[in-house]
C-alpha positions, 0 to 999 in steps of 0.5 A, a space after each residue: 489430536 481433535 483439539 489440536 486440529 481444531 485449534 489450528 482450523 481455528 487459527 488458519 480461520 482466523 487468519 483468512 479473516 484478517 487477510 479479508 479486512 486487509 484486502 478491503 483496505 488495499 483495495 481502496 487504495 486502488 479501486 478509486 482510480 479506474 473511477 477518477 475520470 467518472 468522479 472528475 465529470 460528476 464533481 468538476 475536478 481538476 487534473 491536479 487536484 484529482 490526485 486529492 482523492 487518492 492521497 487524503 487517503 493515503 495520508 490519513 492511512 500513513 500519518 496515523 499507522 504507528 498510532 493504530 500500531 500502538 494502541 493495539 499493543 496497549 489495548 488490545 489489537 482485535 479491539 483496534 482492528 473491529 474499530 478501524 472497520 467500523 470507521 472505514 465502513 461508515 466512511 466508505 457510506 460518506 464518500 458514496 453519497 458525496 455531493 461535492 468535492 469537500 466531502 468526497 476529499 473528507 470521507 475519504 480521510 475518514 476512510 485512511 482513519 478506519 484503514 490505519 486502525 484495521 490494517 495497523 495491527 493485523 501483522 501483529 496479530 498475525 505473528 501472535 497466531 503463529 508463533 512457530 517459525 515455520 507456520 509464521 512463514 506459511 502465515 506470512 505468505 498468505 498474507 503477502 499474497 493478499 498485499 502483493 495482488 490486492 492492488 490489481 484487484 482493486 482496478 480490476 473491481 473498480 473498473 467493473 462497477 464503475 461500468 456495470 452500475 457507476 462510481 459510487 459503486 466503488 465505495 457501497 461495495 465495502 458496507 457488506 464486506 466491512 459489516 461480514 468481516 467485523 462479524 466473523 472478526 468477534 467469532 474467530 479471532 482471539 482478544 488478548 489483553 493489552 500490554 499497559 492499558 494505563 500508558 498514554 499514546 502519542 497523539 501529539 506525535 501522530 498529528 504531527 506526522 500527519 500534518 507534515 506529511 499532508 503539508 508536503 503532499 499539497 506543496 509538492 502536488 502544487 509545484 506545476 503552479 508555483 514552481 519548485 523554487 518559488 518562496 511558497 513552495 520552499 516555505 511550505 515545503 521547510 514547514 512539512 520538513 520541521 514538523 516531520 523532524 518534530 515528530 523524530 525529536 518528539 520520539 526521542 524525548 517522551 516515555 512512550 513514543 509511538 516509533 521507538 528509534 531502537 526499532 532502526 537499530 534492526 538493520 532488517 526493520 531500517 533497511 526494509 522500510 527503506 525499500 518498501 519506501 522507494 518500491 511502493 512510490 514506483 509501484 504507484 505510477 503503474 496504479 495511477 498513470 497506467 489507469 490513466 494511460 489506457 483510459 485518457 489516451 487508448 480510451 479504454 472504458 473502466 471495465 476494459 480498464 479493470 480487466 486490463 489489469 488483470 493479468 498482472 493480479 493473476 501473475 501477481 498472485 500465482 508468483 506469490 503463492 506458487 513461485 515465491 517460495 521455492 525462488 527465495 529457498 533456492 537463492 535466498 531472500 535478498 537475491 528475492 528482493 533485488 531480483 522483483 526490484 529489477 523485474 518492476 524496473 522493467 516494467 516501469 522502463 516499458 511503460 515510457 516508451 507506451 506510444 499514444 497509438 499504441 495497442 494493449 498486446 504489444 506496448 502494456 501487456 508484457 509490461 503487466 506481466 513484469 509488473 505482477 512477477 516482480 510483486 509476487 516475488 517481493 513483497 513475501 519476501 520483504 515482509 517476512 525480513 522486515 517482521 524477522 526480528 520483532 518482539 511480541 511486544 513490538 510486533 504492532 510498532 513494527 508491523 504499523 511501522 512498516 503498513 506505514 512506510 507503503 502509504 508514506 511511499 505511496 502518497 509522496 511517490 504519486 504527488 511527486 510523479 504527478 506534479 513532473 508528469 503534470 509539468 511535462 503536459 502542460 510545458 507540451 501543450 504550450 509547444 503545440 503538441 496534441 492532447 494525448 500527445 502531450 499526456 502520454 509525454 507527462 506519463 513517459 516522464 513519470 515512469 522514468 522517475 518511477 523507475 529511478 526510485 526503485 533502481 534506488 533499492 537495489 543497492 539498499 537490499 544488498 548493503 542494509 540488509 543483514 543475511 540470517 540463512 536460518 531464517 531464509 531457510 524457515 520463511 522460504 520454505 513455509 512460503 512454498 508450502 502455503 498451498 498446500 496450507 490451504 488445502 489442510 485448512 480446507 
């Protein structure tokens, strides 16, 4: 009985451990952007290119997942994951000390490497941890609660070094986490060979994805100047397409290949990385415009920033944990889904109408609330369908295929919304409007797009998603029990 308490101490130890690396990762994403007004005095950047920062590292991440995915299963996933932070650590150093605007945008793709590598394999590593239904589910609730929040946190954390100490600040921080968490990695987490050490992986296939997502990324962030139908933007924009289509035919054709199209042939793993595609790309205007909104036009400094985004993270969190659960036995996972698609909706709705003179109690506070209810309640949810019909063999493919599918959304959502937000502020400005009058109208324009992609999951969640009562029973009930998990593993 003593070695079977030990052993899940163990396991429960060891899953805090990979939720750490995975929180540093997420919080990257987001920490930058209470920082970019800081960053853009220091560096001279421009508007549009401002949103480099945040996407060279979202690409990086999103471009190299399903490589980072299958290397694990081939050699080993603690391995990958100690890599990826040895890279996202050094990585991190780089961007503290850039001088320029090159090397900034370099590290941080260096960071998306390290990031893609440690974050690839974690929910693989997860399921093997916990190959017990139930325990799976209470797993997959703490992990869902550190994805669900990390983001909010990352503005939060952003916001308080930018102003306590400066922008570098935002990026120092993760040389003593990333260092901790390689260490207590070695010591608690297991190392289980791979499944085929003499098989090749895709790297032709990873740069591809690469390519024509960083390809597509620049065309779309570069729309505002040349605009959507001029020959440049239709050339590159063909261009991004062929390589990504490339990449699918490449799949198809080779022995091994880093996405196995028999993985969409799940109407769980298709349908759900098709909503966290369309969900993450709305759930980015809240990051990146509502950062902006507070600080550009109701002229926050970054800690009021960071702290103005802390009742989403507390919602968020206190959702996830305590809310969750009990919501998706009672109702069941779909109705979870589409209930958090409808709430961040809400949110997103509210924040178009954000007048320049607005106040933080009236106009974005409810929004917040909405805002961390409506990604508490989902993404437990959707990780727990998407990861419902994984093999042990193919818990990295899917797990990576899925961590890929939030950076994709990510990174496309926020070019695409920051080039029609940046072209509703210029066309503004040139008819005379004022300048937070013509930013808050950019702002307002995105956010109803945002909204639209995520109105677009709606009917995906209730027509691609298969029901499995037993399995919303088993995820359902193991996420209301995660607290009282960390009280036992305590």
């Amino acid at each position: 009985m003593t070695d079977q308490a030990g052993t899940d101490r163990s396991r429960w130890t060891a899953l805090y451990v990979l939720c750490v690396g995975e929180l540093m990762i997420l919080l990257d994403a987001t920490i930058v952007n209470v920082a970019l007004p800081s960053i853009r005095q220091d560096l001279d950047f421009s508007q549009s290119d401002l949103a480099w920062i945040v996407n060279a590292y979202l690409i990086a991440f999103g471009g190299l997942l399903l490589l980072a995915g299958r290397l694990g299963d081939l050699i080993g996933k603690r391995r990958i994951f100690l890599t990826g932070l040895t890279v996202f650590t050094v990585a991190s150093l780089l961007c503290a000390v850039a001088q320029n605007q090159l090397m900034l945008i370099a590290s941080r793709f260096a960071q998306g490497v390290g990031g893609a590598l440690t974050s690839a394999v974690i929910l693989g590593m997860i399921v093997t941890l916990f190959p017990e239904p139930r325990e799976q589910a209470k797993a997959i609730g703490v992990y869902g609660f550190i994805t669900a929040s990390g983001g909010s946190i990352g503005l939060l954390a952003g916001g308080s070094l930018t102003s306590a100490l400066n922008w570098h600040w935002v990026f120092l921080i993760n040389l003593p986490v990333g260092v901790a968490t390689a260490a207590l990695a070695v010591r608690y987490v297991a190392n289980p060979e791979g499944i085929g050490r003499g098989q090749r992986a895709d790297v032709l296939g990873a740069a591809l994805l690469t390519a024509g997502l960083m390809l597509g990324v620049h065309t779309i962030l570069e729309v505002g100047t040349w605009g959507w139908l001029s020959a440049r933007t239709l050339g590159l924009g063909a261009a991004a397409i062929a390589l990504v289509a490339g990449f699918l035919v490449r799949q198809r054709l080779i022995a091994n290949p880093l996405m196995p199209l028999r993985l969409f042939r799940s109407r769980n793993v298709s349908g759900a990385n098709i909503i966290e595609l369309l969900l993450v790309a709305g759930m980015f205007g809240v990051f990146f415009f509502g950062a902006l909104y507070l600080q550009q036009v109701l002229e926050f400094d970054p800690f009021q920033v960071g702290l103005g985004f802390l009742p989403a993270a507390l919602t968020m969190g206190v959702t996830a944990l305590r809310l969750s659960g009990p919501f998706s036995l009672r109702f069941g996972l779909r109705t979870t889904l589409v209930t958090s698609l409808g709430l961040i909706t809400l949110c997103l709705l509210l924040y178009a109408r954000t007048p320049a003179d607005g106040s933080y109690a009236v106009d974005v506070l409810p929004a917040m609330i909405l805002f961390g209810l409506g990604g508490g309640l989902g993404f437990p949810s959707l990780m727990a369908m998407a990861m419902s019909d994984a093999t042990e063999s193919d818990s990295g493919l899917t797990s990576g295929l899925l961590a890929t599918s939030y950076q994709v959304g990510g990174a496309v959502g926020l070019a695409v919304l920051t080039s029609i937000a940046t072209g509703r502020t210029s066309g503004r400005t040139a008819a005379g409007e004022s300048a937070d009058a013509a930013l808050n109208s950019g702002y307002h324009l995105a956010h109803l797009v945002a909204a639209a992609l995520v109105v677009l999951a709606i009917p995906v969640t209730l027509a691609v998603l298969r029901k499995t009562p037993q399995q919303d029973d088993a995820a359902a009930e193991g996420a209301a029990e995660t607290n009282q998990t960390y009280a036992e593993a305590d």
